[in-house]
TORDREN-77000 format. One record per residue (C-alpha): x, y, z; residue number from 1. Coordinates in steps of 0.2 Angstrom, whole numbers, plus 5000, padded with zeros to 4 digits. Layout:
    u    v    w   k
    X    Y    Z NUM
...
//
This chain:
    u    v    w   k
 4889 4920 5007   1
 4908 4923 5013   2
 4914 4907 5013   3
 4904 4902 4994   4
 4914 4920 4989   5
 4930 4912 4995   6
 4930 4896 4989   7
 4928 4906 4970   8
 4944 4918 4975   9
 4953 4899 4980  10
 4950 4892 4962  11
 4956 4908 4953  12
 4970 4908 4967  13
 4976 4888 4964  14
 4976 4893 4944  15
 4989 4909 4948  16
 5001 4898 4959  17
 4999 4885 4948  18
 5005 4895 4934  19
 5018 4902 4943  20
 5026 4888 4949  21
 5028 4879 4930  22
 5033 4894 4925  23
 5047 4898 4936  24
 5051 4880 4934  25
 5054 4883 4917  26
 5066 4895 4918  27
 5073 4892 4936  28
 5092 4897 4930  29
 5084 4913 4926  30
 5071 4915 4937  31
 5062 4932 4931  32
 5046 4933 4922  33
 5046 4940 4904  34
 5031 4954 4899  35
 5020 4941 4894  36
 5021 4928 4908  37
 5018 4943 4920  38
 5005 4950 4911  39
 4995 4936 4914  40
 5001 4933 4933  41
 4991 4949 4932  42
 4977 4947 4925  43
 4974 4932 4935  44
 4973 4943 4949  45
 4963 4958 4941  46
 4951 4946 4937  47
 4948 4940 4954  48
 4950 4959 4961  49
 4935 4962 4950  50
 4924 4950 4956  51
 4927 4952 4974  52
 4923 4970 4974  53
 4907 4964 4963  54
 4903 4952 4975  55
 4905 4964 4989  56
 4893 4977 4981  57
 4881 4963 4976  58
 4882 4954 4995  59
 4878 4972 5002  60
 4862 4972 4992  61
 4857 4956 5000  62
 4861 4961 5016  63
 4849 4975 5015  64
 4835 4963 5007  65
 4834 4979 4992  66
 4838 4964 4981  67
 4834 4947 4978  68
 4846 4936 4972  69
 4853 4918 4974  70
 4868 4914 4986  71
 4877 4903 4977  72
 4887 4903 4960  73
 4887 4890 4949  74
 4895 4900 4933  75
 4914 4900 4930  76
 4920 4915 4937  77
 4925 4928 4921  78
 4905 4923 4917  79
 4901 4926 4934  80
 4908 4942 4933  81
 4897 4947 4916  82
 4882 4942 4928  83
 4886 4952 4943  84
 4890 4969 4929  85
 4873 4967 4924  86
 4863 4968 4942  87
 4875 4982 4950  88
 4868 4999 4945  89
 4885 5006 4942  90
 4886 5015 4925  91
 4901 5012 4912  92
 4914 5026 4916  93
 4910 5020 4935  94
 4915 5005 4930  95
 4931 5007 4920  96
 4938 5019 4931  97
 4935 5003 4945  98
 4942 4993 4933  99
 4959 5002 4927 100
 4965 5004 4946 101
 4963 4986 4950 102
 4972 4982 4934 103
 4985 4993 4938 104
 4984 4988 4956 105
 4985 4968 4949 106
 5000 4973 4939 107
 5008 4980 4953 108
 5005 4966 4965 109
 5011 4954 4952 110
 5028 4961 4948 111
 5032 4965 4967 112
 5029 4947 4973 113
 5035 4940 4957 114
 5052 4949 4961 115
 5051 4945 4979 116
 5048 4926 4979 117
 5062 4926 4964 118
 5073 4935 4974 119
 5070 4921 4988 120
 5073 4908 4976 121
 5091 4916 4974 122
 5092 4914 4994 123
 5090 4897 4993 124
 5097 4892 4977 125
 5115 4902 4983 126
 5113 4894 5000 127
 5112 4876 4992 128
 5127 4878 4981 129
 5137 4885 4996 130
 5133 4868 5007 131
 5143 4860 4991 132
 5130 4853 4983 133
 5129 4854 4963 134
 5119 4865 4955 135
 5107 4849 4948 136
 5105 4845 4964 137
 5100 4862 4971 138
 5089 4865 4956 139
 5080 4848 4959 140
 5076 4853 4977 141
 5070 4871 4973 142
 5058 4863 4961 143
 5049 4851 4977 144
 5048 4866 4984 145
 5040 4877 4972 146
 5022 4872 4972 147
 5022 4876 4991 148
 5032 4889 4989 149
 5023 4900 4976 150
 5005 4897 4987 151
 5011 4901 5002 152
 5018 4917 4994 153
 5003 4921 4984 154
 4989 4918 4999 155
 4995 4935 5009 156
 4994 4944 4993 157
 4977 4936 4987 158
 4969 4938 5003 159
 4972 4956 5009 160
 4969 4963 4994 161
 4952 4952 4990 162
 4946 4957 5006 163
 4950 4975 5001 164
 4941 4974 4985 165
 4927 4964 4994 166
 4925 4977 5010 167
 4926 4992 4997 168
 4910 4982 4984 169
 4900 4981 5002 170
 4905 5000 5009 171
 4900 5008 4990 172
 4883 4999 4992 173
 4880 5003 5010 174
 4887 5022 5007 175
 4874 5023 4993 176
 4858 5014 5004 177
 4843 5023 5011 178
 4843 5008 5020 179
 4858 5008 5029 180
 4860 5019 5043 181
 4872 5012 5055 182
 4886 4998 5051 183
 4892 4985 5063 184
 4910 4977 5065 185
 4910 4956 5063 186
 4923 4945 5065 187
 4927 4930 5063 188
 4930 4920 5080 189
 4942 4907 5079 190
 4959 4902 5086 191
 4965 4915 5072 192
 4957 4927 5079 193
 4967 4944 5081 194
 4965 4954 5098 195
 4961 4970 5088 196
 4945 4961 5079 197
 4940 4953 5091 198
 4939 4971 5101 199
 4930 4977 5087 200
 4919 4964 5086 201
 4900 4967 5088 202
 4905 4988 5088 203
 4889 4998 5080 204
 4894 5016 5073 205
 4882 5026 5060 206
 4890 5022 5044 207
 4896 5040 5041 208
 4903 5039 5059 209
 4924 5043 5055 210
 4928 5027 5064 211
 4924 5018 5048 212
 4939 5029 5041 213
 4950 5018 5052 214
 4944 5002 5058 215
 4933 4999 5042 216
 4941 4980 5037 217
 4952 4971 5033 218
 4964 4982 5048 219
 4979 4970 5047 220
 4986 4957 5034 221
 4974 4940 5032 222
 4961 4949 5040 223
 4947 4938 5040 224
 4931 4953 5048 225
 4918 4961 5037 226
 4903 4974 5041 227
 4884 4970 5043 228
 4873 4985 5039 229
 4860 4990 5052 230
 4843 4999 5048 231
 4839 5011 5063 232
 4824 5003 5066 233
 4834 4988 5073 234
 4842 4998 5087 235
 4836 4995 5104 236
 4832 4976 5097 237
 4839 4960 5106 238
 4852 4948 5098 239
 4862 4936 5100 240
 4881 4936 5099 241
 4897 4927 5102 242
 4911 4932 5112 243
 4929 4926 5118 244
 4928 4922 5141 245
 4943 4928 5149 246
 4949 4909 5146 247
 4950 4909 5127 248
 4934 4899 5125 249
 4919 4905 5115 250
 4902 4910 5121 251
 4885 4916 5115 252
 4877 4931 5122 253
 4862 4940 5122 254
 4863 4960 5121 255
 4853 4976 5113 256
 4858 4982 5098 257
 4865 5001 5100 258
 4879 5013 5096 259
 4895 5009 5103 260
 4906 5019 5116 261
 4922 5012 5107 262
 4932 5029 5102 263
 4946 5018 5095 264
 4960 5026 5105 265
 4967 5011 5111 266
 4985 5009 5122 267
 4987 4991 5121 268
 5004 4989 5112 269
 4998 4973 5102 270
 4983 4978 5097 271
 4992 4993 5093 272
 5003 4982 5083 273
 4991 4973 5074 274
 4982 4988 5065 275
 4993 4987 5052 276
 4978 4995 5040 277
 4973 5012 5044 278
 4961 5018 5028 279
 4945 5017 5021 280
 4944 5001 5008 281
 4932 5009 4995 282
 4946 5024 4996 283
 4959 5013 4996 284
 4958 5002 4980 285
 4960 5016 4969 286
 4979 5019 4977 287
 4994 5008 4978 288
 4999 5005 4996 289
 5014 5011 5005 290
 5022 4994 5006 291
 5021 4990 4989 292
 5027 5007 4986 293
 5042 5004 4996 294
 5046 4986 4991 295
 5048 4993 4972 296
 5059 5005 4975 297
 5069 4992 4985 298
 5067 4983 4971 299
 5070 4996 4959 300
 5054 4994 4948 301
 5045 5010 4952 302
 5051 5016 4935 303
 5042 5000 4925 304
 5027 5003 4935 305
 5024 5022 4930 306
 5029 5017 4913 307
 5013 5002 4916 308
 5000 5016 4922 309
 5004 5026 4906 310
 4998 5011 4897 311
 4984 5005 4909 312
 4975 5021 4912 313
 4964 5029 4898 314
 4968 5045 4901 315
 4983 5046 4912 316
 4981 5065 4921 317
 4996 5069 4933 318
 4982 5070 4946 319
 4977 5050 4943 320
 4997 5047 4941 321
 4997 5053 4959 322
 4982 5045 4966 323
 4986 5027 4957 324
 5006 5028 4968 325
 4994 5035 4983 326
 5002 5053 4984 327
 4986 5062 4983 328
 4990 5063 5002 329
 5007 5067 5013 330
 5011 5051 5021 331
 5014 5058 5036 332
 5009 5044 5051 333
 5017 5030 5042 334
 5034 5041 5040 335
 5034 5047 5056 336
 5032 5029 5064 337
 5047 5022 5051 338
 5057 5035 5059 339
 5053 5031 5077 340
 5057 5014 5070 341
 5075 5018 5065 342
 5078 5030 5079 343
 5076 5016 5093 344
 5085 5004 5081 345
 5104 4999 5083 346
 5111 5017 5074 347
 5118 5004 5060 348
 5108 5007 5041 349
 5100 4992 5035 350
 5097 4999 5016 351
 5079 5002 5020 352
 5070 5013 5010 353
 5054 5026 5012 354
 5045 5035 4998 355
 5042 5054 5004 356
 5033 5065 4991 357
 5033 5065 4970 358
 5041 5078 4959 359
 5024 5088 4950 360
 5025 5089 4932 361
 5027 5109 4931 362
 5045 5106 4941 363
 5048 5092 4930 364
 5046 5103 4915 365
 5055 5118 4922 366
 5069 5104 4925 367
 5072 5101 4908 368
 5070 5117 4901 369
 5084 5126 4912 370
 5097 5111 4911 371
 5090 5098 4896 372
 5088 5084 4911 373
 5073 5075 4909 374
 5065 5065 4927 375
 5060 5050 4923 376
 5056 5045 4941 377
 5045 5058 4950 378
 5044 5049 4968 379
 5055 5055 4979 380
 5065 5042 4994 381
 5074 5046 5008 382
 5085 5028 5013 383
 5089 5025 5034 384
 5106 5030 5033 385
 5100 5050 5026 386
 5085 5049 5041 387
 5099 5043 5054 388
 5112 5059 5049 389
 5101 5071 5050 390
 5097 5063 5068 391
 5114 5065 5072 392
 5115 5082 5065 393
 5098 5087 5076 394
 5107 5081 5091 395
 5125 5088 5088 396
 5123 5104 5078 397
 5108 5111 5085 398
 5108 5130 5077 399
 5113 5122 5059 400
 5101 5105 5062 401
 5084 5101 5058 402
 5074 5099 5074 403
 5067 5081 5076 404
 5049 5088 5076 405
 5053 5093 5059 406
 5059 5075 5052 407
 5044 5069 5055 408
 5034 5081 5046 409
 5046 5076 5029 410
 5032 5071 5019 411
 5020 5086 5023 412
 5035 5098 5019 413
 5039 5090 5001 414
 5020 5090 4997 415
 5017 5109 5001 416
 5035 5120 5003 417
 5036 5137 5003 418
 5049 5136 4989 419
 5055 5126 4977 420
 5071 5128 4971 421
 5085 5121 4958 422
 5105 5122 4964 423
 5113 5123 4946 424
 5132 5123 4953 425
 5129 5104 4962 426
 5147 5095 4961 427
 5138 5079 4957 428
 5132 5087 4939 429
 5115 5084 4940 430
 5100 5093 4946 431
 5098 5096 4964 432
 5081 5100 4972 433
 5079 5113 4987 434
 5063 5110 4995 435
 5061 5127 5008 436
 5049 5130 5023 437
 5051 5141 5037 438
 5056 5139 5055 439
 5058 5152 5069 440
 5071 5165 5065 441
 5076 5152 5048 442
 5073 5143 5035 443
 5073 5124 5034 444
 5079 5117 5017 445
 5078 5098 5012 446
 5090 5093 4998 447
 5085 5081 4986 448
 5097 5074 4974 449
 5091 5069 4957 450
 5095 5049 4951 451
 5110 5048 4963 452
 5118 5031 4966 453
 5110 5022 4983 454
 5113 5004 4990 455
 5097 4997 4995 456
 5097 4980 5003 457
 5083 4967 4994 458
 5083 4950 5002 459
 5101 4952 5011 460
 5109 4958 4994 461
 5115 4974 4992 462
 5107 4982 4976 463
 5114 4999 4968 464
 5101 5012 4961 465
 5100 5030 4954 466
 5085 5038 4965 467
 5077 5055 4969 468
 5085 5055 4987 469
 5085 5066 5000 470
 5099 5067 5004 471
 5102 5081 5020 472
 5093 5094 5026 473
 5097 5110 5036 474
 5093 5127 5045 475
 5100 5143 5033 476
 5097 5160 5033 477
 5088 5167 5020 478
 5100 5176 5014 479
 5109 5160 5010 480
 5096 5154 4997 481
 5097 5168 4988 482
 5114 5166 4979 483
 5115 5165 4960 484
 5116 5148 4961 485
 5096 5143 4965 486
 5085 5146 4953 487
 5066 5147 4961 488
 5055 5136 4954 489
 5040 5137 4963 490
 5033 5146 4977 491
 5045 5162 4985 492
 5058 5166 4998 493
 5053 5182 5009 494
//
């Protein structure tokens, strides 16, 4: 069923980087993609969102035997996707909802890779011409090159997230079965295999069980493994399996079907390494991941994208603003890991950037009311070079400095301070942001500074930007923050 489920997802994928390629062939002097073309890049790939989270649902029925249906498609695939609508029992707004968020999700996708694989056409476009050769003959090669190009580019995008879509149809069904009682991990066992999977491999947790809320696939990029559902009848039942020997070489086994021991809290540093995906699917289509998060801001296209949700989504709540850029939660493992990143690194910024927390729409308002700014942008970034000074500072000034326990818990903080609060006499002339928490004996205030200039490096250029950065933090007294110059804006300082 998996494979039959692929080779749709392939054609739909062939037409994309297809169209891509003549597009961008095109145009290849200015390689960026207009409204309309990427519009439909999009909807190329909302389609096939769609029916892989269809096809998951629908495959999920099968698996439980709660439906008879055919294996095998022989409709087009916008037909096939009219089809599989009709036999889900999902009702209309269910289904919208579903739909918007992939859209949105498609759009996104779209417009980050479309500016990343143009942004590596620059690289070797600027490489060619400085070898000396003309630009004919740089533009000649870049076209060979394309059709391979645009394909390989597109497979990591198309495949992640169709197997997000896919997991996420089969765990709504299994979620919502009488049937289903217990859920077990299957890879697939190949040469391409990853350590992690093949360790979660044949694992048997009841489906409500919290491991699901991490290992529950796809847990890294290209991730191949899916979930089989288990009646609780079955348990205690022989099967037959197939594991990797010590010697790389596959075998079957027999064993009894039961619960796994596996808690999940593994040491190994690659398979560490290799969880790169760390959510629950059915949870995590209706969110943008952090990566593509990030890789908009580096590419300064946040502002398009909110601009795109206030279009895509039916009634566009600040709640559903939120949850569509993934800040219904504070991102506080991924930032606290970045940072552990940049702390063992070389000391030297590399332009990276980290989105931290959003700007809520009462702040926003209040904004514009005391000082006539209005905030386009609510997302808040921190870059390297801010997370690396206030490192320093926490190891130099230790009275004035922001402990190290403390950076980490950046994203918590900007999501649920104690105060808000507005400096109205900032030298830069625009609104400055305190966000306040206290500390033993202190309080802790983290400086945001509203569409300030920052160099952000994309593909080994430098790019300037105006963002919401965080620019420095620090320990005060309270009797610091409360000169005339901060207004309170949220929250209070006692």
């Amino acid at each position: 069923m998996v494979d039959n489920f692929l080779s749709i997802v392939n054609e739909i994928k062939k037409e994309n980087a297809e169209f891509l390629a003549n597009t961008l062939k095109k145009r290849l002097e200015k390689p960026r993609l207009n409204e309309r073309e990427l519009h439909t890049f999009a909807d190329f790939l909302h389609t096939v969102l769609v029916l892989s989270y269809l096809l998951g649902h629908y495959h999920g029925a099968k698996l439980t035997g709660e439906i008879k249906l055919s294996d095998h498609f022989t409709l087009p695939y916008k037909e096939a996707i009219t089809y599989l609508r009709s036999m889900i029992p999902m009702t209309r707004e269910e289904f919208n909802k579903l739909s918007d968020h992939l859209k949105f999700r498609a759009f996104t996708i779209a417009y980050v890779s479309s500016e990343d694989l143009i942004n590596r056409l620059k690289t070797i476009y600027e490489k060619g011409l400085k070898e000396g050769k003309t630009k004919a003959e740089v533009l000649q090669e870049v076209k060979k090159l394309l059709p391979d190009l645009t394909s390989a580019h597109l497979s990591t995008h198309y495949n992640t997230n169709v197997m997000t879509a896919y997991n996420a149809g089969k765990q709504s069904y299994f979620r919502n079965s009488k049937s289903v009682h217990y859920l077990m991990y299957n890879a697939i066992l190949d040469g391409h295999t990853t350590k992690l999977c093949r360790r979660l491999h044949g694992t048997v947790k009841p489906k409500d069980d919290p491991f699901w809320d991490r290992f529950y696939p796809p847990n890294h990029y290209n991730c191949r493994s899916t979930v089989y559902p288990v009646h609780k009848s079955e348990l205690g039942k022989k099967f037959t399996t197939v594991e990797f020997t010590k010697d790389g070489k596959l075998r079957k086994r027999e064993t009894v079907l039961k619960p796994s021991k596996l808690t999940g809290k593994f040491k190994d540093p690659q398979i560490l390494k290799e969880h790169q995906f760390k959510g629950n699917p059915e949870k995590a289509i209706y969110e943008i991941p952090d990566s593509l998060i990030d890789r908009a801001l580096n590419c300064g296209i946040l502002e398009d994208l909110i601009e795109t949700a206030k279009g895509i989504f039916q009634e566009l709540t600040e709640e559903k603003l939120k949850q569509a850029f993934g800040f219904a939660q504070p991102k506080a493992r991924e930032f606290m890991n970045w940072v552990k990143k940049i702390i063992k690194s070389d000391w030297k910024p590399k332009g990276e950037l980290k989105n931290i927390g959003w700007i809520d729409k009462e702040i926003r308002e209040l904004v514009e009311k005391l000082t006539g700014f209005r905030i386009k942008n609510p997302v808040i970034a921190v870059n390297d070079k801010g997370i690396l000074h206030m490192i320093r500072n926490a190891k130099e000034k230790r009275e004035a400095a922001i402990p190290l326990k403390e950076l980490y818990r950046i994203p918590k903080t900007i999501a649920s301070p104690e105060a808000i609060l507005l400096d109205t006499e900032d030298k830069s002339g625009k609104p400055v942001l305190l966000f306040v928490k206290s500390v033993p004996g202190k309080k802790a205030k983290f400086v945001v500074k509203l569409e300030t200039p920052a160099k952000v490096r994309v593909e080994g250029r430098k790019k300037k930007m105006l963002l919401n950065l965080l620019k420095t933090s620090g320990l005060v007294d309270i009797t610091n923050l409360w000169e005339k110059r901060y207004k309170l804006l949220k929250g209070e300082i006692q």
